[in-house]
C-alpha positions as CSV (number, residue, x, y, z in Angstrom):
1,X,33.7,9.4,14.6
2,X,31.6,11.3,12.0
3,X,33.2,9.3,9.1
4,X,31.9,6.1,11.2
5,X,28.4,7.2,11.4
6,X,28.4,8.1,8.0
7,X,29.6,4.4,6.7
8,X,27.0,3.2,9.2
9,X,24.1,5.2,7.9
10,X,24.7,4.6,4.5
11,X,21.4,5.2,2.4
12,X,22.0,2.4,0.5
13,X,20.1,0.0,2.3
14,X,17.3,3.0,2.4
15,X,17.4,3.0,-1.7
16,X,17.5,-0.6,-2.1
17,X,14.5,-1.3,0.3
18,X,12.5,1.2,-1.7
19,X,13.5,-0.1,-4.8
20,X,12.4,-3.7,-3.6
21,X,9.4,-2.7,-2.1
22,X,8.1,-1.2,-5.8
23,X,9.1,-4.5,-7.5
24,X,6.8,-6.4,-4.6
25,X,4.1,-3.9,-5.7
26,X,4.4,-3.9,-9.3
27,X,4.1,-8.0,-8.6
28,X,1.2,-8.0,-6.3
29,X,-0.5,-5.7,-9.2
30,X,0.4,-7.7,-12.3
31,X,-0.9,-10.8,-10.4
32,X,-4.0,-8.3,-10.0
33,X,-4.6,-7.7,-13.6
34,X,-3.9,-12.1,-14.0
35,X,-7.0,-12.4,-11.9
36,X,-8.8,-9.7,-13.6
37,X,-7.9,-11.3,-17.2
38,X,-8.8,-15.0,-15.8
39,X,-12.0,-13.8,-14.9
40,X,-12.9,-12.1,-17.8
41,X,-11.8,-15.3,-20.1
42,X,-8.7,-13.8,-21.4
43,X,-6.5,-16.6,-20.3
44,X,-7.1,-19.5,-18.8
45,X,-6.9,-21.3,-15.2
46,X,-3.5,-22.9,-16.2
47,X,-1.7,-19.8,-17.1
48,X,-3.1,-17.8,-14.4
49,X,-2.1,-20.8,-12.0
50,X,1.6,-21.0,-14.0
51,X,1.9,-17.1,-13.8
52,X,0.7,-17.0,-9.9
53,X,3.3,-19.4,-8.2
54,X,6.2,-17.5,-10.7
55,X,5.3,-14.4,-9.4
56,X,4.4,-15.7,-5.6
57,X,7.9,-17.2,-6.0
58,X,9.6,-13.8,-7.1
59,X,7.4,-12.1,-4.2
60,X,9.3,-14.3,-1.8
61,X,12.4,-14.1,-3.1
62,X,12.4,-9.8,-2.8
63,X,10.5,-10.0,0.9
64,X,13.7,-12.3,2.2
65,X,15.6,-9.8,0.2
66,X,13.8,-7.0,2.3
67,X,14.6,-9.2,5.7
68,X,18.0,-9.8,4.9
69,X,18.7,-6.0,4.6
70,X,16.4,-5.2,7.9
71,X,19.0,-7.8,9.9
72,X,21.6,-5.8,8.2
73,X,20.6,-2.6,9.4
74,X,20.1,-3.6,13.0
75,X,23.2,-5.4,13.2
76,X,24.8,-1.6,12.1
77,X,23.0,-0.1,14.1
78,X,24.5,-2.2,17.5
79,X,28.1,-1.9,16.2
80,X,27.3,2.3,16.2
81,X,26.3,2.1,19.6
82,X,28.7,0.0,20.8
83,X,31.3,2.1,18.8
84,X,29.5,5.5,20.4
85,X,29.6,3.7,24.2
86,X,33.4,3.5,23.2
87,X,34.1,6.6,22.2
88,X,32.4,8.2,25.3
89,X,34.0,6.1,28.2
90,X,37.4,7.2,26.7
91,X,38.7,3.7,25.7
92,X,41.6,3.6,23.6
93,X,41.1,0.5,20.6
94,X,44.6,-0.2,18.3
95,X,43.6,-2.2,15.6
């Protein structure tokens, strides 16, 4: 049973929700210095436009990434406690 939780608790997921949660905030603040660089004249409304739905687009893409893995964990976490209600009511399982 303790080699189960372990494969269940994995910090995978852990890691690679951190990891995906910087990129979404190293996106949301280069978008912030687009703004910044529009507004002081640096570039103009077509590349901040351009650069603002590539990195909206890539924002999306790692915050379905972040709900994919949250369904993932939930789902783990059912099968554990359907696994634990197993193990405590003495049920024998032959796979």
């Amino acid at each position: 049973m303790k080699k189960v939780n372990e494969a269940i608790n994995n910090n995978q997921d852990y890691n690679n929700q951190k990891k995906i949660k910087e990129e979404i905030s190293k996106l949301e603040n280069k978008l912030s210095n687009l703004i910044d660089l529009q507004l002081e004249g640096s570039i103009s409304k077509e590349i901040l436009n351009q650069k603002n739905q590539e990195i909206s687009n890539k924002i999306k893409e790692y915050e379905q990434q972040l709900k994919d893995t949250d369904n993932i964990e939930l789902n783990r976490k059912q099968k554990l406690k359907q696994i634990d209600k197993i193990s405590n009511t003495g049920v024998r399982i032959d796979i």
